[in-house]
N, C-alpha and C positions, 0 to 999 in steps of 0.2 A: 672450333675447339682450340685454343691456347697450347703452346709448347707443350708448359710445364704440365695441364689435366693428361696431357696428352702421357706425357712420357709415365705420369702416375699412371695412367691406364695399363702401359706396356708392361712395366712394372709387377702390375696385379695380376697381368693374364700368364705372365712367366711362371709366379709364383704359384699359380696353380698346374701351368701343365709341364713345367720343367723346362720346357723348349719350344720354341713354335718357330717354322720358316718366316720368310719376308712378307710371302704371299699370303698367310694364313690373319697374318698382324693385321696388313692390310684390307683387307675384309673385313675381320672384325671391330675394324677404329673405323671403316669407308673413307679412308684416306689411300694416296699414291704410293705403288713402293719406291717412291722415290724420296717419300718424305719418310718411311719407316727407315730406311736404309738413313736418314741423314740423324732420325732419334737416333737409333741405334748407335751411330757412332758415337754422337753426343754423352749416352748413357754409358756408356762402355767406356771412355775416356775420363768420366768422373767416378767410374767403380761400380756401377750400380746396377751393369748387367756382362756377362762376358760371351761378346759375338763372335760369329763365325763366318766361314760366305755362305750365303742364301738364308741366315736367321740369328736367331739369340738363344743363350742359355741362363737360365735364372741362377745368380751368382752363386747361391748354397748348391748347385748342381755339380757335383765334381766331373770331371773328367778324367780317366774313363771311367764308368759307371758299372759298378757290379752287381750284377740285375737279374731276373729271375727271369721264366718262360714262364707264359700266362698257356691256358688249356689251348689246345688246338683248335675248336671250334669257336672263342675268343679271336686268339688271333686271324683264321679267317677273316671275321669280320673288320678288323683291325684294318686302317689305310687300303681298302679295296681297291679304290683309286688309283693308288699309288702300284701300287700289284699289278693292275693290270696296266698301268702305262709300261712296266718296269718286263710284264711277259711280252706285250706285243713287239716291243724294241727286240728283246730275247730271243720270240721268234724268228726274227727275219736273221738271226746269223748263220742258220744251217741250210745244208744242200739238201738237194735228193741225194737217197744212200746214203746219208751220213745213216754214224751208228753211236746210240747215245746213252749211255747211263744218267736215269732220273731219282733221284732220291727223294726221300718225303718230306712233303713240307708243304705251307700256306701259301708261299708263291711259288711253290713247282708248283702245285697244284692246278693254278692260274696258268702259270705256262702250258701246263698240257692242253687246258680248255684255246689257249691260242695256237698251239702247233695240231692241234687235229686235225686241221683244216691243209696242211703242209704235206708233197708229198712223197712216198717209197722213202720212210723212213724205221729203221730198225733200233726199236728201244727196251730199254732194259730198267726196269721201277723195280725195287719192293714197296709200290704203292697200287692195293688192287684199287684204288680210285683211280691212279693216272693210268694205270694197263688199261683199265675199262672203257676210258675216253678215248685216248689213242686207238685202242683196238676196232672201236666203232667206224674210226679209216681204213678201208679193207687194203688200202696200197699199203700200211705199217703191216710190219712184221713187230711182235711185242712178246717180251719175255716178260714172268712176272717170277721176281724171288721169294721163297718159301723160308719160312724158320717160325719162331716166335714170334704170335700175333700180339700186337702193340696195341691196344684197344682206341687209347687217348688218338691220337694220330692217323688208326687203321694201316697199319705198315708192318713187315716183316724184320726181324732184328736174332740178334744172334748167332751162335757159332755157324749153325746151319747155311743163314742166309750170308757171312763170310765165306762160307765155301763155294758156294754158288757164284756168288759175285766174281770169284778168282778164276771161275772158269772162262769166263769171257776176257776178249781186247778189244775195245772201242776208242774211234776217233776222240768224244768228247766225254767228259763227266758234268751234269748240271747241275748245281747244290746250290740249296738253301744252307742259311750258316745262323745261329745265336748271335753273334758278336763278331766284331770286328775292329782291331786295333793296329794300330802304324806298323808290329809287326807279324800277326797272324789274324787267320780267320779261326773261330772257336765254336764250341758246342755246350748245351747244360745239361746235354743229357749221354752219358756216354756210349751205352749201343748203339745211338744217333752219329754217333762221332764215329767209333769205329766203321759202321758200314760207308761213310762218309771217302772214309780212309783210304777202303778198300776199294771203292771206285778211282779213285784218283791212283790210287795203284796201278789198275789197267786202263786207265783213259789215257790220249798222247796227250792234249790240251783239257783244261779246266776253266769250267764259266762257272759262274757266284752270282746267283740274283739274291739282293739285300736290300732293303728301300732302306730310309734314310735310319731310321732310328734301330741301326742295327751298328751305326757307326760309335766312334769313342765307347764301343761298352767292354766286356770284357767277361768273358765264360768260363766255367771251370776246365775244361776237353779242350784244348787245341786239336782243329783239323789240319789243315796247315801251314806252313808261312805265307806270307802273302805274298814272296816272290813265284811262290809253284799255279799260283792261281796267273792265267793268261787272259781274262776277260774281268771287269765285274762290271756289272747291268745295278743301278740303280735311280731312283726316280726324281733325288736333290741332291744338288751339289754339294760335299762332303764340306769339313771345315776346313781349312787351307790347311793344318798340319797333317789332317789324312789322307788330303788331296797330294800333297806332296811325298807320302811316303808311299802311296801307291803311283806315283811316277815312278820315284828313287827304286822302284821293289819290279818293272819293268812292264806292269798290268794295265793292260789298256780299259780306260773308263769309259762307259757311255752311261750319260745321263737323258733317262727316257725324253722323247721329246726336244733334245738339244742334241741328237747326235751332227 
């Protein structure tokens, strides 16, 4: 294939999905990412797509993007892959005894299917999904918070389960987040946010699993800055302007697979 079909190709595939990594280009051109990486820069220095490290965004893609939450049982399905590279990594950061608030989300959810297997550990969800999995490990001890059932998500919400949650102190808080920009982590739905809040309230340290496309976007709820968050787990490498503000912001990154 010639440069020029070539870069039209890249082009076309931008303009439909908004963004695509290095690795995704490459597969679907069956070319090297060595030579998407050399388009890339090509197209990006004539205007015609704006890159980032580890992929492109199609030029009318603004950054950051203000963007809605698709149904829960959607996003499950959404980057699976990516979820589960991003819970196995997640996994392995906790001890025995550690003690953890889990909140509800698509990739908690996934991490819990990875930590059941983890053990004497004591956790705390308003997700009767993740209590359930966890609990099926007779070493966990699991608390599950009560309040206002959430149907979309199946998770507990409201004043209730803000009361609850205050009753505990745990080493960690795990959180799933909407959005993510240079300087907060964010939510679109606000009882999501609050109880979010309110773990991070009683947690010492704070982990964020967010795969890639949670990055440059931008949610109505802020949870919190992104200096209070001490871990984030994701599955690509951010773009270098989020990459650096999450150094600047003092939160150590692992990228699944590249730790």
């Amino acid at each position: 294939m010639q440069p020029s079909s070539r870069h039209d190709d890249i082009i076309a595939l931008l303009s439909e999905a908004g963004e695509l990594s290095v690795e995704a280009l490459a597969d679907r051109l069956r070319v090297s990412r060595e030579t998407v990486r050399r388009d890339l820069g090509r197209l990006d220095a004539a205007g015609r797509l704006r890159r980032f490290h580890g992929g492109a965004k199609a030029i009318g893609v603004p950054a950051p993007v203000m963007d809605k939450e698709w149904p829960f049982a959607q996003r499950m399905a959404q980057n699976a892959a990516g979820k589960k590279s991003i819970a196995a990594a997640a996994a392995r950061l906790f001890e025995p005894d550690d003690s953890l608030f889990i909140d509800t989300g698509s990739t908690t959810v996934t991490f819990a299917e990875a930590l059941a297997g983890a053990r004497s550990l004591t956790t705390i969800t308003n997700s009767p999904r993740i209590a359930a999995m966890l609990a099926a490990n007779h070493a966990h001890k699991v608390f599950l918070i009560g309040g206002a059932y959430g149907a979309d998500a199946g998770e507990s919400l409201g004043p209730l389960a803000l009361e609850q949650v205050a009753k505990f102190r745990v080493r960690h808080a795990v959180l799933t987040i909407g959005a993510i920009d240079p300087a907060c982590v964010m939510d679109f739905d606000l009882q999501e946010a609050e109880v979010a809040k309110a773990m991070i309230e009683r947690a010492d340290r704070v982990t964020v699993l967010a795969d890639h496309s949670k990055f440059d976007r931008r949610a109505v709820f802020e949870v919190a800055p992104l200096a209070r968050v001490h871990t984030l787990v994701t599955d690509l490498e951010p773009s270098e302007p989020m990459a650096k503000a999450i150094e600047a912001a003092g939160t150590r990154l692992i990228v699944a697979g590249g730790e």
